[in-house]
N, C-alpha and C positions, 0 to 999 in steps of 0.2 A: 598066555604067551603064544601056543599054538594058533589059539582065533585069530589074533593079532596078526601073527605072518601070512594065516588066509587072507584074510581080509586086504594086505597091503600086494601080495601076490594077485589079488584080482583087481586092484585098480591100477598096479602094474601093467599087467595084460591089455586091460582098459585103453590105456593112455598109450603102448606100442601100439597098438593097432591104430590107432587114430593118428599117429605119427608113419607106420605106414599107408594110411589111404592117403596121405597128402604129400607122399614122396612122387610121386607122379603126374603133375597136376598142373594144368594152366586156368589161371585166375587172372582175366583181362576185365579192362574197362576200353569200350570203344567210346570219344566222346564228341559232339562238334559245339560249336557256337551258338546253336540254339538248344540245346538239352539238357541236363545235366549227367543224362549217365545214357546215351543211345542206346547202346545194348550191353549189356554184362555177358560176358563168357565165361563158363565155366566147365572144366569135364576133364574128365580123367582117359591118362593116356591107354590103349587099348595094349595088353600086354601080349597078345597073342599076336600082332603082327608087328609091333612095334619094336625092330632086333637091338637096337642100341639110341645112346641119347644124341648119338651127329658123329660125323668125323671130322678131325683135326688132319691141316698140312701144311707144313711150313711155308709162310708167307714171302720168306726172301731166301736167295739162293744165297750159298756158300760166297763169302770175299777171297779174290787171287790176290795173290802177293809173288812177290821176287825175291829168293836169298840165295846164301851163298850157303855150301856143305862141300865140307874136304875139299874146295878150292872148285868147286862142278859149282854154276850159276846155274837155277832151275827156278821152277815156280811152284810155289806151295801154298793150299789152300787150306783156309779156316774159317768152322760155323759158330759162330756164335750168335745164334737165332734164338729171339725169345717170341718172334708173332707168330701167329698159324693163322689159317683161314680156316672159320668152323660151318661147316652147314649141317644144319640139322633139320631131320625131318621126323616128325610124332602123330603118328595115326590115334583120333581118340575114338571112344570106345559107341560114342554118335556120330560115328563115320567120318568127321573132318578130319582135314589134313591140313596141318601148319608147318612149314617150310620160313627157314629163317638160316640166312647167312651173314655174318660179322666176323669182326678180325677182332682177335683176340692174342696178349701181350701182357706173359707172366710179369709184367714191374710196375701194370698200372691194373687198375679197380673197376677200368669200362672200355669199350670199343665201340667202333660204331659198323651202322650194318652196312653193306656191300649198296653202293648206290648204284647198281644197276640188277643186281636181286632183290636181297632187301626181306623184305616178310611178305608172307602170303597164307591167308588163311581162308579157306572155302569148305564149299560143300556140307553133307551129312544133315543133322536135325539144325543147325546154325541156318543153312540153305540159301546161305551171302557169301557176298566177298568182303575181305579189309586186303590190301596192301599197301605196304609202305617204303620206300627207297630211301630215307631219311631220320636219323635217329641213333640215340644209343643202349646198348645192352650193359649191363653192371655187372659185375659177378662179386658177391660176397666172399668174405676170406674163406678160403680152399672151396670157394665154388662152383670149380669147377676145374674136373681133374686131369690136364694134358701135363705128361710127362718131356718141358721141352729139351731134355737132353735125347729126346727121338726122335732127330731130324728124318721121320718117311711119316706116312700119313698113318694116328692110329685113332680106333674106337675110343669113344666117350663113353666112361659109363656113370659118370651121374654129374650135375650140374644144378645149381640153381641161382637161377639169373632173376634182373629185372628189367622189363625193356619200356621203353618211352619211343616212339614214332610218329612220325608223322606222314601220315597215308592219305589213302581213299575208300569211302565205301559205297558199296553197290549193294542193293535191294536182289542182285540175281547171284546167283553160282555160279563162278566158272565152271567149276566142275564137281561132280558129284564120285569123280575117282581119285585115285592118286594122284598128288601132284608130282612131276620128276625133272630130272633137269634134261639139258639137251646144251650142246655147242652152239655159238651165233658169233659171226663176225659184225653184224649190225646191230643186233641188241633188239632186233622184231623175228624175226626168223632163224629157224633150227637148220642146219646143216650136217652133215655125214661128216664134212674136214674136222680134221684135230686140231680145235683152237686154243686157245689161253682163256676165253668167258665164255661165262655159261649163263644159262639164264633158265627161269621153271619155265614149264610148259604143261597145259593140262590136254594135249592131242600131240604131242611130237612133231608138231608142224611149225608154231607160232610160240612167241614168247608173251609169256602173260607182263603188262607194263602198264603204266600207270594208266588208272582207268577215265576217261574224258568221257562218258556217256551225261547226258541228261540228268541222270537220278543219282550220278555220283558226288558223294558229299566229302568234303577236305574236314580228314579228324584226325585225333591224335590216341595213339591206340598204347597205353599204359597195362604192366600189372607185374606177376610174375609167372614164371614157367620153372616147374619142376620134372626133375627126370631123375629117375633112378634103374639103371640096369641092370643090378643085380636082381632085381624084381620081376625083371620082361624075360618072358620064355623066348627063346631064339624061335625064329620060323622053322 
């Protein structure tokens, strides 16, 4: 009887650990028209700089109204917000950096990404680009944990989505650093004013957009993303 609980206690162990190395984890397929599988991506998210799985913010503002109280006519306002707008950014542990924003809405199963961010994944041991402005993100039931009775922006701390895109790929790197965001009132350029869009940028100068070069190929960039916070040590 004793062997027996050893024994089930060790492939217990076994089989947690393997369920956590995969709580972190982006498993993409990039594809186009002539390949069948261009490049697979794979890697695990780097837990040392990587402080959370995105932030959530409420995508639509509060609705006003008009009523009457103790006979005083006034205006009173009410949220009943179920969208946020999620961006997330995850450093993996082969230096790339994947940046993905979509709007996300507790009463449906998928969202779609921001058509003027969108996804961007570059840099590290990958040493390409994919971006995509086009497409949707799934989320599995309680896949993904925003609390929308929080109408302010708060930390994700675990999610696991499935994205389907449709981008671009580039044989070169944007950038071999972080990717961040930056304000643009045109959707090419960074500015210092306080806008309403943002857009990545891999210099703080220029917004990274869909890429026209030469060697860029129209693909469709599939898989899933896993993120778990309770696992990432804070910076």
């Amino acid at each position: 009887m004793f062997r027996s609980i050893v024994i089930l206690l060790v492939f217990s162990s076994v089989f947690a650990a393997c369920g956590l190395k995969n709580e972190n984890n982006a498993a993409l397929s990039i594809l186009d028209d002539s390949t069948p599988a261009l490049y697979p991506f794979n890697a695990e998210v780097d837990t040392s700089v990587t402080t959370s799985c995105g932030q959530a913010s409420p995508a639509t503002t509060s609705t006003t109204g008009t009523g009457t109280t103790g006979g005083t006519t006034g205006t009173t306002s009410t949220t009943n917000n179920t969208r946020f707008t999620v961006i997330s950014q995850l450093i993996f542990k082969t230096k790339e950096t994947l940046n993905l924003r979509f709007t996300y809405d507790s009463t449906q199963t998928q969202g779609t990404v921001d058509p003027q961010q969108g996804f961007v994944l570059a840099g590290g041991l990958f040493g390409k680009t994919v971006q995509g402005t086009q497409g949707v993100v799934k989320w599995f039931n309680q896949g993904i944990n925003i609390d929308t009775a929080l109408q302010s922006a708060q930390q994700i701390s675990f999610f696991n989505l499935e994205i389907k895109l449709n981008g671009t790929y580039s044989s070169t790197s944007a950038s071999t650093t972080i990717l961040r965001q930056c304000n643009t009132t045109d959707g090419v350029n960074c500015t210092s004013a306080i806008t309403t869009t943002q857009c990545f940028t891999a210099d703080s100068k220029t917004c990274l957009v869909q890429d026209t070069s030469s060697d860029a190929k129209p693909v469709i960039i599939s898989g899933t993303i896993k993120c778990n916070a309770p696992n990432i040590v804070p910076q």
